[in-house]
C-alpha positions, -999 to +999 in steps of 0.1 A: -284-027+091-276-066+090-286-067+051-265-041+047-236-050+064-237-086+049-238-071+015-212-053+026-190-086+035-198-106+006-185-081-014-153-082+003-154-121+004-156-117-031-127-090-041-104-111-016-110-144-033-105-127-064-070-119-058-067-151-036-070-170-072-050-147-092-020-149-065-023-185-062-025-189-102+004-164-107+020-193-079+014-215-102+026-204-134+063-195-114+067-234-101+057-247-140+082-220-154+110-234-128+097-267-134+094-269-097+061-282-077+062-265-045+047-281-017+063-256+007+034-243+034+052-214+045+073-183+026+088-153+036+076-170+075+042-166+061+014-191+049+012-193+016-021-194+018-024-159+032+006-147+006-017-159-023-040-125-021-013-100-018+008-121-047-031-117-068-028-078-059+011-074-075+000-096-109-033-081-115-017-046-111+008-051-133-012-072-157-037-038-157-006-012-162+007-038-194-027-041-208-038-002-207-008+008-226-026-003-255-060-007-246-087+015-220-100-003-188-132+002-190-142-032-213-162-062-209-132-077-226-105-066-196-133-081-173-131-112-189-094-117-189-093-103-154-118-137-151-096-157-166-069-151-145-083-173-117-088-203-142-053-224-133-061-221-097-098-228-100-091-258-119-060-268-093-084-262-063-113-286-074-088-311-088-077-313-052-110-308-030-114-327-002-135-331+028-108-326+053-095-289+040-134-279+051-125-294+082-097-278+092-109-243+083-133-246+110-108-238+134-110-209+165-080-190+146-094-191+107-132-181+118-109-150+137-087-142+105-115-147+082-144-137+097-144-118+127-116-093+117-130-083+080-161-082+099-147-052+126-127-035+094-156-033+071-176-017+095-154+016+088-175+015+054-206+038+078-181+062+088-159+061+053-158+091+026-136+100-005-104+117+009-092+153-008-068+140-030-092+113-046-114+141-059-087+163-067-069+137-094-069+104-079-104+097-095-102+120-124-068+095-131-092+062-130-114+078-153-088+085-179-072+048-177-112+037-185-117+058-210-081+057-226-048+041-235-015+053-225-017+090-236+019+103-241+027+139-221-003+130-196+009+148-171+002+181-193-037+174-188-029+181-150+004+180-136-008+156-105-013+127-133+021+125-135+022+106-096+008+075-113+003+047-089+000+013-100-033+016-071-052+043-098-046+009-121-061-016-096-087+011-085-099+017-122-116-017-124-133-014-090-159+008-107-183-017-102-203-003-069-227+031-073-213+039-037-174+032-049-172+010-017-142-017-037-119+013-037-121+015+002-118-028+005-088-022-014-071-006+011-085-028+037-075-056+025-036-046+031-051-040+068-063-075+068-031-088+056-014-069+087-030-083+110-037-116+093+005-120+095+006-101+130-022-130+144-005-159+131+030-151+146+011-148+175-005-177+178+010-203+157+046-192+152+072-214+170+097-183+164+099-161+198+113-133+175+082-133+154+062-135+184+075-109+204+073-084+170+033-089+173+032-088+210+050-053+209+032-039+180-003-048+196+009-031+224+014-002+204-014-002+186-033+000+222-011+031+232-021+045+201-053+051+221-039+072+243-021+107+250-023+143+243-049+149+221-066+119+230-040+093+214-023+092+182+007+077+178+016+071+138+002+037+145-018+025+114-051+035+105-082+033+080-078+061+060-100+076+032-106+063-003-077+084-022-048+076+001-020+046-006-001+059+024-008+032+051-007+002+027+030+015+017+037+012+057+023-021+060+044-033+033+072-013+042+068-031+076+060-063+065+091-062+040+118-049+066+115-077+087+109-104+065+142-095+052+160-085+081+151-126+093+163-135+064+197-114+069+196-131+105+192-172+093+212-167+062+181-188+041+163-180+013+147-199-016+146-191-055+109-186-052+111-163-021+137-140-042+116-137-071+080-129-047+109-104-025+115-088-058+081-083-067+068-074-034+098-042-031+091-029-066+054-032-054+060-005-032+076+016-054+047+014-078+025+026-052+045+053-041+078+066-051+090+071-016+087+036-010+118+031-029+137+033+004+128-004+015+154-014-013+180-003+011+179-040+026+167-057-001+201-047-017+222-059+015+201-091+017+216-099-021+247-087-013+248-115+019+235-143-003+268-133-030+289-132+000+277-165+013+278-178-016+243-190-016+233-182-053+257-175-082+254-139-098+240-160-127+214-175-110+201-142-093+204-121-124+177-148-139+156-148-107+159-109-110+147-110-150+109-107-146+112-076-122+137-058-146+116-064-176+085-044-154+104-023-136+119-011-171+081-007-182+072+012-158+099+041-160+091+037-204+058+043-192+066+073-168+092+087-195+060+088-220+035+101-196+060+125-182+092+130-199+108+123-164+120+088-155+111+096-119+082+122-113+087+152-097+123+147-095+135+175-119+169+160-123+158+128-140+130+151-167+146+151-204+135+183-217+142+174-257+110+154-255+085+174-281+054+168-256+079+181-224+074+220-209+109+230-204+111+239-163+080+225-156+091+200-131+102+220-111+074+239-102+058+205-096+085+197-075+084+222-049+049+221-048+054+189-039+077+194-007+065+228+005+031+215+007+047+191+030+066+218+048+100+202+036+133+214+047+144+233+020+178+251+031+159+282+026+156+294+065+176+278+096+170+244+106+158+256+143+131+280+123+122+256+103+119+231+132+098+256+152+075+264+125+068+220+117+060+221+151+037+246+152+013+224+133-001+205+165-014+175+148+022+168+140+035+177+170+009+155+187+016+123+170+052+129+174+051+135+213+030+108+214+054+085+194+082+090+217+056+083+249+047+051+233+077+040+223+095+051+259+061+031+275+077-006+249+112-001+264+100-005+298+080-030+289+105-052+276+130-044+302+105-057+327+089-088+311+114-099+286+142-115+292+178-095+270+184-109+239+217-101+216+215-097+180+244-096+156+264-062+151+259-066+112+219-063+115+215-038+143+241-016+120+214-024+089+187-016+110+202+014+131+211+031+093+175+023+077+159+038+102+181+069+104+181+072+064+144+071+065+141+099+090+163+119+070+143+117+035+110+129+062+132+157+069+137+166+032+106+156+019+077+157+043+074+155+080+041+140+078+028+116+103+014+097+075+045+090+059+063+077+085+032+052+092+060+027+084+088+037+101+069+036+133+063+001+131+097-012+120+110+008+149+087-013+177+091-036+154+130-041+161+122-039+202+107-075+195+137-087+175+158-076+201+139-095+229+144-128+243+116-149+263+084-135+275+088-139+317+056-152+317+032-173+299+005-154+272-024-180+272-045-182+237-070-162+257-052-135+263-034-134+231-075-137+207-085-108+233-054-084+223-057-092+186-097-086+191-095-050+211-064-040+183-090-045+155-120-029+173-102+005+185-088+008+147-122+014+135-137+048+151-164+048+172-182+071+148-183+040+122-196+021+148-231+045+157-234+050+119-236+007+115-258+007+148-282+033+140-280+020+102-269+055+088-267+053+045-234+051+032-208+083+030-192+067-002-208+078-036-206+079-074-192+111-084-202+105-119-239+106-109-233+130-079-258+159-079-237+181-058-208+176-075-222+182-112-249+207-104-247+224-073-207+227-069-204+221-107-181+232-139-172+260-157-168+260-194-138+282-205-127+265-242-147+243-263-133+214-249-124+224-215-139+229-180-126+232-150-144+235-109-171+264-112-158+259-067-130+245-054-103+225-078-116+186-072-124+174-109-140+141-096-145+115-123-151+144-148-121+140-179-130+175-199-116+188-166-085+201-160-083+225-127-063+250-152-072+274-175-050+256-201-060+249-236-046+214-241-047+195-279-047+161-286-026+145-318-020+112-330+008+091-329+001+056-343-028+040-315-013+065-291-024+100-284+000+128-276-013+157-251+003+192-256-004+226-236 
């Protein structure tokens, strides 16, 4: 059990320095291009320190996406340049090592942050497995980006292909464990950013409004512990390898208020534009939905025009790098696709030579009816009646409204009123209620809306003055402790005590996958599930009787059906 588990942590230590390096070389390279040597601590009213891993995640992404279009992933020569990222800020590090940075990282709050809460969130690994969705294209996607270059009219392979995620990039390299474990410390790593940001506003912030945002959502993620059907309450949690959903409500959290502060004290930096930038285009390369966050970013830039903080000159060249990815990535989705955005019928050109005419659309409303959309089809009341029919929605829901009914009494009765200006309550009041309606449209799913939840109790602690009484650093290491421990389920917990093997497993070497559930010839190069539709990490698979042919174009490949 305790060899386990610490091989279990020191592979973690070692993905989050990873990206720790890359972000803080990526830093670096931005300050030499501005010609500008920041010695700034803080950013977006986070450490820099603790931005450096989640700035490592956006570059190496994108650096992965730029590189396959030419190249597969599965190389010693990616892994080498994926090394050589971490070079600048390898060489910075040990050019500036000192005896007194040891010093201070022995403190109560970094051995927490570090040590104790990775610790709590790995154990999840005992109780972990593969979710649906990861065997039914995530993984087959990872193997294609190994074994392949950008392969124009992808999508015609297996329509789900089409969703790429800049994750299936990221995920792709991880390939390095028999028991697939990286995949599932990618996502826990956003976790451990969450609560890395929600601990240090905590305890260190000398903003109340920052501190009473992470006093209300650890409250809430304590009520999430409780209700009909034993708790539930769309508060965050450690889902299966597969799923990008709760790292796009972190975010998506994490984003809204930043940015909603920065609305509120009218101050912003060059540098924290172009990370802002990044970081909501991030999102969007994870999952289209999370398009939606760009709602504020877009009145935020608006303010700073109206202020007159930056010249439209000024932001248009702060906004350059973004525009030259962001334009990659719908080339890339236009090539893979023949849509700019996919499913979205509307933005599909159907001239391309490699595009089935109509086929998006079928996509599409597979799409939303699997999500139980509303469609216009039947009444709104029906449709309403039969969403909640499904109790686990209807659950977390009821819940929801408990929890959040439960934080409005609490700050009526231990905070003191606090007013906030008309022009960011309107913001808020609109994102929130924009965001409900795209659920409506396109999937009331508790998962989805992961987010939402938390900038709503989020805003309860922007809206609140001074705590009526005095939270000692006891009280406020136990909160942040019990938060971590409930997230992980008690399940993971006997599995790690009673030292139970691993759930997570190679499905390229997986006897019951490639024997016993198997795959069914049905053209010579062709299979698809003998049970079932998962493909796993199998590429001659296709979960469709469809005879597909590859031709060349130039170093590209071009799939047709």
């Amino acid at each position: 059990m305790i060899v386990t588990f610490s091989t279990l942590f020191f592979k973690y230590t070692l993905l989050y320095l990873y990206l720790y390096f890359c972000g803080y070389s990526l830093f670096l390279f931005i300050n030499y291009v501005m010609k500008k040597d920041s010695h700034e601590t803080h950013f977006l009213y986070t450490k820099v320190n603790y931005l450096y891993p989640l700035i490592g995640v956006i570059f190496v992404g994108n650096f992965l996406f730029i590189f396959n279009t030419f190249f597969p992933l599965d190389s010693f020569f990616i892994n080498a340049l994926l090394l050589s990222l971490t070079i600048p800020s390898l060489l910075k590090i040990l050019t500036n090592l000192k005896i007194q940075n040891f010093q201070k990282f022995k403190s109560v709050f970094n051995i927490g942050i570090y040590f104790v809460i990775p610790s709590l969130l790995i154990i999840s690994t005992f109780d972990i497995n593969f979710n649906y969705d990861a065997g039914y294209y995530h993984l087959l996607h990872q193997s294609w980006l190994r074994e392949s270059n950008l392969i124009i009219g992808f999508v015609n392979i297996f329509w789900p292909l089409g969703m790429s995620s800049i994750y299936e990039y990221i995920s792709a390299v991880l390939w390095f464990d028999t028991s697939f474990v990286l995949l599932h410390f990618l996502n826990l790593y956003f976790v451990h950013f969450f609560y890395i940001f929600i601990s240090d506003n905590l305890v260190n912030s000398k903003r109340r409004d920052l501190t009473n945002i992470s006093i209300f959502i650890l409250i809430y993620s304590l009520l999430d512990n409780f209700g009909i059907g034993g708790g539930r309450n769309g508060y965050i949690y450690i889902q299966g390898v597969g799923k990008q959903d709760v790292t796009v409500g972190i975010l998506f959290f994490f984003l809204a208020i930043v940015m909603l502060l920065k609305l509120k004290d009218k101050n912003i930096t060059s540098l924290e534009i172009i990370i802002l930038s990044f970081l909501n285009f991030f999102i969007y390369q994870i999952k289209v939905s999370g398009v939606f966050i760009i709602y504020i970013y877009l009145f935020l830039i608006l303010s700073l025009l109206r202020y007159k903080k930056f010249k439209i000159k000024k932001l248009f060249l702060l906004h350059l790098p973004i525009i030259i990815f962001a334009l990659s990535w719908l080339l890339k989705s236009v090539y893979t696709t023949g849509c700019f955005i996919y499913p979205v019928n509307f933005t599909c050109y159907e001239g391309f030579s490699w595009y089935v005419k109509n086929s998006t659309i079928e996509f599409e409303q597979i799409s939303t009816s699997a999500s139980l959309a509303f469609d216009n089809s039947i009444p709104f009341s029906e449709w309403a009646k039969t969403t909640g029919a499904f109790e686990y929605r209807m659950q977390v829901f009821i819940n929801f409204l408990a929890s959040l009914i439960s934080l409005i009494f609490i700050k009526v009765i231990f905070f003191k009123k606090q007013k906030l200006s008309l022009e960011i309550g309107l913001l808020a009041f609109s994102f929130i209620f924009f965001n409900f309606i795209y659920l409506i449209f396109f999937g009331p799913i508790p998962r989805y809306a992961v987010g939402l939840g938390l900038v709503i109790v989020g805003m309860l602690g922007l809206y609140s003055d001074e705590l009526k009484f005095r939270l000692n650093n006891l009280m406020k290491y136990s909160l942040i402790f019990i938060s971590v421990f409930l997230l992980v389920r008690s399940t993971a917990y006997v599995a790690w005590i009673n030292d139970y093997d691993l759930r997570l497993f190679d499905p390229r070497t997986s006897y019951e996958i490639n024997t016993e559930i198997g795959f069914r010839q049905y053209s010579e190069n062709w299979v698809e599930p003998f049970i079932g539709d998962q493909c796993w990490a199998n590429i001659q698979c296709t979960n469709a009787e469809v005879d597909i042919t590859f031709k060349k174009y130039g170093i590209f490949k071009v799939a047709y059906k």
